[in-house]
C-alpha positions, 0 to 999 in steps of 0.5 A: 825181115827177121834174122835166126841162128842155125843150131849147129852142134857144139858150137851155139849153145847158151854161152855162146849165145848169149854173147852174140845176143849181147854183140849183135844188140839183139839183131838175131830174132830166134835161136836155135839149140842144138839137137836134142836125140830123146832118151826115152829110158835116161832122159836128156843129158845135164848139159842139155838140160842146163842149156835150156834153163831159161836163167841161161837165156835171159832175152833170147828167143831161144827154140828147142830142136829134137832130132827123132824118127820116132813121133812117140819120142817126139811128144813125149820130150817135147812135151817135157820141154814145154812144161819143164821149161815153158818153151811154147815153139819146138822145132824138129829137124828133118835137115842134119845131113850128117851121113851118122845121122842119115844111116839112122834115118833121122834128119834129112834121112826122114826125106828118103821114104815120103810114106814114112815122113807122112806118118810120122807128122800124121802121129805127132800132129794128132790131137792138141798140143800145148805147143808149136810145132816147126819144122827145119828140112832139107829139099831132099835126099838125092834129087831136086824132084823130091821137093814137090812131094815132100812139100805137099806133104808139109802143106797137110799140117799146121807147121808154125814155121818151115826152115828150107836149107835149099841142098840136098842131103847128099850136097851136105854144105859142098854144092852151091846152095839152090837159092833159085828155088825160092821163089817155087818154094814160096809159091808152093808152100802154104807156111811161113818160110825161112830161107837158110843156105849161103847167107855169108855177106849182105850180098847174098840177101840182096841177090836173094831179094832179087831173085824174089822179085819183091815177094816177101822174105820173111826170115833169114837163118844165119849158119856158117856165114855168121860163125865165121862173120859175126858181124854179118847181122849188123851188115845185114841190118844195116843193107836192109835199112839204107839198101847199100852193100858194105861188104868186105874180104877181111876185117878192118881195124874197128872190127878187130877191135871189137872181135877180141873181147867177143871172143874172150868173153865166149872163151870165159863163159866156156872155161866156167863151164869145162875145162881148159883144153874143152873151152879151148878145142870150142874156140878152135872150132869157132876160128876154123870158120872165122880165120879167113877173115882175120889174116892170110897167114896160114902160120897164124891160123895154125898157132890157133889149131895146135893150142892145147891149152889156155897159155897156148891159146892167148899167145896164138891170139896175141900174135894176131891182134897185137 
């Protein structure tokens, strides 16, 4: 089973990236950018542009994600990132289920008109390409029901590989992800599939492999659950080698440990890049899904929220791991 890493906005771009590839010792098989909105008149951002420079992303198995409704759009970016970069596999997200993103029907917003969708991917799968195209969706828009008409529309084009967040959009990341459905989604499908949807312990692989019933799970996108666990792959890895669940509330001293340089190495590579009070307000972001596993102290947590600047920051953290 192979192990991805969701793109989520501002947080996994090439710093941190590249320090998780070196903390999880290679154990995440793909990543995903963060989505890229075509500019047709100016083009991609410097930042963007920087973040898929491959001497930035030496060793990873790095995917390019644009977010669009418009398939002249699509080709003509993915078409630059594919010679610009040499990215062989592009990945278009029909999942982002930001209501910003929604109200401008791109993301799961392109699962709402079924017709719209089919000529969208009629335009961009015309003709040959120099690349792979992948797809990461959501089940639909409001209903359950929508899944069967948006998957038989996938099963007409030659999509490398689907990425499923099994919500829908309206269920944003609130209700409990449809892990049930899998097993329909895999008997429906004519793709490669990737489960994505509350992946937090190795439990939930394990349920997920139950509820299988022994049919293959090729991969597993790790979003939420690894930012705030990024010990979760090795976890993963090792239930799936000795098929023993060590899962765990909080992380002991060994995992504290080896968090604190993790953690700073992240911080460092932010602060070559921006700012101070940017690099810090990223690692805020990253301990608002992390902090739950570090200590119940709501005090602690909050020392971290109202840190402005980098001498805020680390007396935050020492009071944590001193």
């Amino acid at each position: 089973m192979k192990l991805y890493l969701a793109p989520m906005e501002g947080l996994t771009g090439h710093v941190y990236r590249n320090c998780v590839n070196e903390f999880t010792h290679g154990l995440i098989d793909k990543f995903y950018t963060p989505f890229i909105e075509p500019r047709p008149k100016k083009g991609m951002y410097k930042s963007q542009k920087f973040d898929l420079e491959r001497d930035n992303n030496k060793g990873i198995n790095l995917i390019p994600q644009i977010l669009t409704k418009n398939p002249e759009d699509f080709l003509k970016l993915a078409k630059e990132i594919h010679e610009t970069y040499g990215y062989e596999e592009i990945n278009l997200n029909f999942g982002c289920p930001s209501k910003t993103v929604v109200a401008r029907n791109k993301g799961a917003g392109m699962l709402e008109d079924t017709d719209d969708l089919k000529a969208f991917l009629d335009e961009i799968f015309k003709g040959d390409r120099d690349y792979d195209i992948s797809i990461k969706t959501r089940l639909g828009m409001y209903d359950i029901e929508e899944m069967y008409r948006i998957l038989e529309i996938y099963n007409q084009y030659p999509i490398k590989e689907l990425s499923v967040h099994v919500r829908l959009q309206n269920e944003y990341y609130k209700a409990k992800a449809h892990m049930d459905l899998f097993p329909e989604i895999s008997k429906l499908s004519n793709h490669v599939l990737s489960y994505n949807g509350d992946i937090y312990k190795a439990k939930d692989v394990s349920k997920l492999l139950d509820i299988m019933d022994g049919d293959k799970v090729d991969s597993i996108m790790l979003g939420r659950g690894f930012i705030g666990n990024p010990f979760l792959a090795e976890d993963i890895d090792a239930f799936l080698k000795t098929k023993e669940i060590r899962d765990y509330d909080k992380f002991d001293e060994e995992k504290m440990r080896r968090l604190r340089p993790f953690l700073d190495k992240i911080y460092e590579g932010y602060a070559n890049l921006m700012d101070e009070n940017t690099a810090v307000y990223r690692m805020k972001e990253i301990w608002a899904f992390m902090f739950s596993y570090v200590s119940d102290d709501k005090k602690k947590l909050k020392a971290i929220q109202k840190s402005k600047n980098r001498l805020q920051y680390e007396n935050a953290l020492r009071s944590i791991f001193d």
